[in-house]
C-alpha positions as CSV (number, residue, x, y, z in Angstrom):
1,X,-42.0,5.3,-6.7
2,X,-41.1,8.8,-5.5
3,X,-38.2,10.3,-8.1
4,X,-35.9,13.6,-7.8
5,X,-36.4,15.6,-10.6
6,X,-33.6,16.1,-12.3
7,X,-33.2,19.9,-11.8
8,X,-33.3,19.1,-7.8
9,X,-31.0,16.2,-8.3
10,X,-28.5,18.8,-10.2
11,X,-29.2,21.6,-7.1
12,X,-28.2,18.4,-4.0
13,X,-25.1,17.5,-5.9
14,X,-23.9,20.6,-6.5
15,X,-23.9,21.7,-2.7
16,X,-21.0,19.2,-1.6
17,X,-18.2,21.0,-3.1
18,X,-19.2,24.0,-1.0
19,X,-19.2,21.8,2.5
20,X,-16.0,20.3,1.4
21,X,-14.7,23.4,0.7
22,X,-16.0,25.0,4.2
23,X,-14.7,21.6,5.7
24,X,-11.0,22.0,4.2
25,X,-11.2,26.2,4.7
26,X,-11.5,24.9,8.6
27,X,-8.7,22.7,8.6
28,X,-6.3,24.4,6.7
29,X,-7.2,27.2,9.3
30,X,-7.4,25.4,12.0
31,X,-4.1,23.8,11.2
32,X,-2.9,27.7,10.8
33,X,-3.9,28.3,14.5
34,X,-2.2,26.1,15.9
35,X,0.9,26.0,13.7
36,X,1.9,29.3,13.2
37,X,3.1,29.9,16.8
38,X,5.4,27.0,16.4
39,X,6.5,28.5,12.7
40,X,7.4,32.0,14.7
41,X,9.2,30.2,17.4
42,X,11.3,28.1,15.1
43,X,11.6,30.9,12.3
44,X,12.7,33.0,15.8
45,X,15.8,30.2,16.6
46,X,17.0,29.7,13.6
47,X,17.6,33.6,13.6
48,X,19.4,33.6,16.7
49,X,21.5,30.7,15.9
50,X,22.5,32.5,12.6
51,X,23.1,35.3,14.9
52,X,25.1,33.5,16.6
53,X,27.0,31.9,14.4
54,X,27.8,35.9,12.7
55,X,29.2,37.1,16.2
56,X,31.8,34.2,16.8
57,X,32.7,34.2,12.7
58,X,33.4,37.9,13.6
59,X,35.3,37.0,16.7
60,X,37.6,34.5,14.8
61,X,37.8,37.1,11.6
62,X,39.3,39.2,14.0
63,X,41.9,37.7,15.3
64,X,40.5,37.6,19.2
65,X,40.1,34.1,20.2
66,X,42.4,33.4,23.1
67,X,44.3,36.8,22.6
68,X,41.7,39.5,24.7
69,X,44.2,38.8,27.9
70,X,47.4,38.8,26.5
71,X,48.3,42.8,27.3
72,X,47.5,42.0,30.3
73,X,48.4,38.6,31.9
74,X,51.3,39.2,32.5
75,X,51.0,42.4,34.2
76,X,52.0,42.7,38.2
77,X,48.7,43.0,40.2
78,X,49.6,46.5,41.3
79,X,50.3,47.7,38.0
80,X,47.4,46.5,36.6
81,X,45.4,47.7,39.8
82,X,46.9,51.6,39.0
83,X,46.0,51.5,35.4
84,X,42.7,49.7,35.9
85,X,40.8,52.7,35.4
86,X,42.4,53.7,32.3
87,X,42.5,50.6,31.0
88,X,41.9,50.2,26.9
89,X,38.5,48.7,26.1
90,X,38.8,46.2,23.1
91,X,36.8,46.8,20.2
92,X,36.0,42.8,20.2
93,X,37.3,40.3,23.0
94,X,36.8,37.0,24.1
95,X,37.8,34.4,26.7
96,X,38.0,31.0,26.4
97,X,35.5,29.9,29.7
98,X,34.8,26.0,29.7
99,X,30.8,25.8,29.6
100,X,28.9,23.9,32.3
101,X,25.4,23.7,32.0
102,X,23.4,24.1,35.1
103,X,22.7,20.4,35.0
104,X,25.7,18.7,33.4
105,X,25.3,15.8,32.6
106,X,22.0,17.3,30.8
107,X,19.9,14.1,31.2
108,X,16.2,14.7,32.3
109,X,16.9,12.9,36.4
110,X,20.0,15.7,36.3
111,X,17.2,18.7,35.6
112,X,15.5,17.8,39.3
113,X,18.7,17.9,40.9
114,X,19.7,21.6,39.0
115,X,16.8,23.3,38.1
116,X,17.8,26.5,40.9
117,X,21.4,25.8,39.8
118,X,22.6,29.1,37.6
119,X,24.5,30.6,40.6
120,X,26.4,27.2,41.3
121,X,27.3,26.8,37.5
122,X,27.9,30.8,36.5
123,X,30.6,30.5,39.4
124,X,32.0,27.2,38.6
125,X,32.5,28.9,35.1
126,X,34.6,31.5,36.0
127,X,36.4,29.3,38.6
128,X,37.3,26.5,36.3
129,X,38.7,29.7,33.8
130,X,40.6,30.8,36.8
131,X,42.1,27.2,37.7
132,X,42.7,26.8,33.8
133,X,40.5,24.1,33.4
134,X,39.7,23.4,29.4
135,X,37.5,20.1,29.5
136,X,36.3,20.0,33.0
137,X,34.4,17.0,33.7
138,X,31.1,16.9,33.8
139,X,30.3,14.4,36.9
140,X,32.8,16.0,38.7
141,X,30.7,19.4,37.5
142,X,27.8,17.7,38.8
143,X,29.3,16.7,42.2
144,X,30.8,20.2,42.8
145,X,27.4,22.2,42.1
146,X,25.6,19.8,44.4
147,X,28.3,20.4,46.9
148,X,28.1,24.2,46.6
149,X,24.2,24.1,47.0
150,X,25.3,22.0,50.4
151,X,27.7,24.7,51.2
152,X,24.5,27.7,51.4
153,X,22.2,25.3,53.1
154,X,25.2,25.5,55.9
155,X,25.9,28.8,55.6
156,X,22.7,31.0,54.3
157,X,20.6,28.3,56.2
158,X,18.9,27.6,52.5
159,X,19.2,27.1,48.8
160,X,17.5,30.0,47.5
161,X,18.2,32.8,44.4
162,X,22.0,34.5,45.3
163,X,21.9,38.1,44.7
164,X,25.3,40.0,44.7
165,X,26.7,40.5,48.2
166,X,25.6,37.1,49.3
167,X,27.4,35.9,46.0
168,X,30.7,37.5,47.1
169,X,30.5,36.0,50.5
170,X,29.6,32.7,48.8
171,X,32.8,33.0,46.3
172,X,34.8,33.7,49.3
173,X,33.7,31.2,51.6
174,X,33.8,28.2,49.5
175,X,36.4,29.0,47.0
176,X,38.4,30.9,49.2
177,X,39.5,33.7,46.6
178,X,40.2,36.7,48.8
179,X,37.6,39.7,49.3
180,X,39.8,41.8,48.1
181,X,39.6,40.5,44.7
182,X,35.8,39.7,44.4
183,X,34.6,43.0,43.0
184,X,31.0,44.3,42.7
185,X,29.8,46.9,40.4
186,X,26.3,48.0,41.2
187,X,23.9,49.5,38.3
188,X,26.7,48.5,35.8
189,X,26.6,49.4,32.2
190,X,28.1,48.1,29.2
191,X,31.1,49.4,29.6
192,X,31.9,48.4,32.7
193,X,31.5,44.8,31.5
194,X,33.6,45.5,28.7
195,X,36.1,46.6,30.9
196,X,36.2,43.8,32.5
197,X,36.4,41.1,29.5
198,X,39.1,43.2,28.0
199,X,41.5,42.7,31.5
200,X,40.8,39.6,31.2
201,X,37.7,39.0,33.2
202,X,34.8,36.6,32.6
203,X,31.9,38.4,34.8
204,X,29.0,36.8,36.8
205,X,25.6,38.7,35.6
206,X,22.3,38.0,37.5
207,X,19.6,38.8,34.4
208,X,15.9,38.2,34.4
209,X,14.8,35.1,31.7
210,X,11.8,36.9,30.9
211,X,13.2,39.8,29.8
212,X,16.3,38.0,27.9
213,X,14.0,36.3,25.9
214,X,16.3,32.9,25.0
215,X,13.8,30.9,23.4
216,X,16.3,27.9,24.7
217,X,15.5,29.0,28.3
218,X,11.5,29.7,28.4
219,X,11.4,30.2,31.7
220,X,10.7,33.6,33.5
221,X,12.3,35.1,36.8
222,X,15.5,35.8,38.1
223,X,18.5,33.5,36.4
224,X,22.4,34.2,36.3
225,X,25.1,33.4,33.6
226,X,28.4,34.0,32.8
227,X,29.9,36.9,30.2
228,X,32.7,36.1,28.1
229,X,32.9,38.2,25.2
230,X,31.8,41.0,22.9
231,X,31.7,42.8,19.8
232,X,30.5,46.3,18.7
233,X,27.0,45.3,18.7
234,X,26.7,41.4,20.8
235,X,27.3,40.1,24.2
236,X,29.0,36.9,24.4
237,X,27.9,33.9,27.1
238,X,28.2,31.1,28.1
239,X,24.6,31.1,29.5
240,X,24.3,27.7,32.0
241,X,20.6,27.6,31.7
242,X,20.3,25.8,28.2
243,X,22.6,22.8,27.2
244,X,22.4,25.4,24.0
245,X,24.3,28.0,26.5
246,X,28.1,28.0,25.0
247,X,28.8,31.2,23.4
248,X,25.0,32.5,23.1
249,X,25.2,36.1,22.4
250,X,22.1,38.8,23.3
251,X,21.8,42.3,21.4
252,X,23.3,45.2,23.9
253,X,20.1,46.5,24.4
254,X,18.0,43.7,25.5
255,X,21.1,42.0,27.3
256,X,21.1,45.3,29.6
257,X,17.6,45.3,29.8
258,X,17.8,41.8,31.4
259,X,20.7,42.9,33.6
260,X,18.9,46.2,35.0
261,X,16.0,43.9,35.5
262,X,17.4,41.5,38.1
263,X,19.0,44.7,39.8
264,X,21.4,46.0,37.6
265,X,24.7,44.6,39.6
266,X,28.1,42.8,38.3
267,X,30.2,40.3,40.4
268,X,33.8,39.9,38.9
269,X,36.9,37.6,40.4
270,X,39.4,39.7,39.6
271,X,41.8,36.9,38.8
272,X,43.6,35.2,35.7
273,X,44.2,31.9,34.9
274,X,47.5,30.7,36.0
275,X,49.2,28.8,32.8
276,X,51.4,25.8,33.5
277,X,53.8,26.9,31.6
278,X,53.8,30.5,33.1
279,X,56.2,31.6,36.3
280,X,54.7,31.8,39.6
């Protein structure tokens, strides 16, 4: 019978903790490959979420909520239209624009109806702020959107990506607000949005996602939302392409970036909300 000596037994056994530890060095960086993206990603969200969080506690510490249009909503037109120029730009403002995700009722069979749908809901934003709708509904939301997209098939002979002229004939033609008062700033800046949120303005913003970088919204190419705030350093939205979207706020820097991306140009309705309890 053949037997191991026992110096050659001592040498085999002493091998396996080397495999195993080759075997476990493989999985742990294995498990290092593919988790660490996800780590990033979710280290990267709960960053912008704090973020987030900072800006609207800075918004309410300041007193801002609800108050960015009150210099100025009860202002005749042409007043207001002689001092536009000069008008004060807040050092922090915010409106109070009902959010409407793309998809609203945000269910998975309301995704294939609404995945080209930012134009639609970045409008209906600013509309329902205009009307003074708080809680709009969100099957009615759906319904409306669906019959805007109707609306361009008619009219633009498609559904297809709304840059800013066609927007302002779209604005006017289904919503009927007057030319007059759908204004267009091409290659705008930061202060030109400003200026706008502080007279009381929510403004429609074509951006490119890719270039935004919302890790709610992973998709590239061109998108649109709608602005409803700042502070000194933030951009406040209510971006429609994430059910995530209400009051997600972007750095100045990459915002404009984003902006100057899909073309650079603005579309404001240069009209406030009508209060019930306000005279006609």
């Amino acid at each position: 019978m053949n037997h191991s000596s026992p110096s050659s037994h001592s040498h085999k056994t002493k091998k396996w903790p080397i495999y195993i530890l080759f075997i476990a060095f493989g999985i742990v960086c294995g498990a290092a490959f593919i988790g660490y993206p996800k780590f990033i990603a979710y280290w990267n969200r709960i960053q912008i979420e704090q973020e987030n969080e900072d800006v609207m506690a800075q918004i309410l510490e300041e007193d801002v909520l609800d108050n960015t249009i009150d210099n100025f909503a009860k202002l005749p037109k042409d007043i207001e239209e002689t001092f536009e120029e000069e008008i004060t730009i807040l050092e922090n403002a915010y409106l109070t624009v009902p959010f409407i995700c793309q998809a609203p009722l945000q269910t998975e069979a309301n995704w294939v109806h609404h995945e080209e749908s930012c134009e639609e809901a970045a409008v209906l934003q600013a509309h329902y702020y205009i009307q003074d709708v708080t809680d709009p509904d969100v099957h009615t939301a759906h319904e409306t959107i669906l019959d805007m997209i109707a609306w361009q098939e008619e009219n633009f002979g498609e559904h297809k990506d709304i840059y800013a002229n066609e927007l302002k004939d779209f604005i006017n033609g289904y919503y009927d607000y007057p030319l007059e008062d759908i204004t267009i700033i091409y290659d705008a800046n930061i202060t030109d949005i400003k200026k706008a949120v502080s007279q009381g303005y929510p403004v429609i913003v074509p951006i490119m996602g890719d270039v935004l970088q919302n890790p709610y919204y992973p998709y590239p190419g061109y998108h649109m939302l709608t602005v409803i705030g700042y502070t000194p350093t933030n951009i406040i939205t209510n971006d429609v392409g994430t059910r995530q979207g209400k009051d997600f706020s972007y750095r100045y820097n990459v915002f404009m970036d984003a902006v100057n991306a899909a073309g650079g140009d603005i579309v404001i309705i240069k009209q406030l909300p009508q209060h019930e309890d306000e005279e006609v």
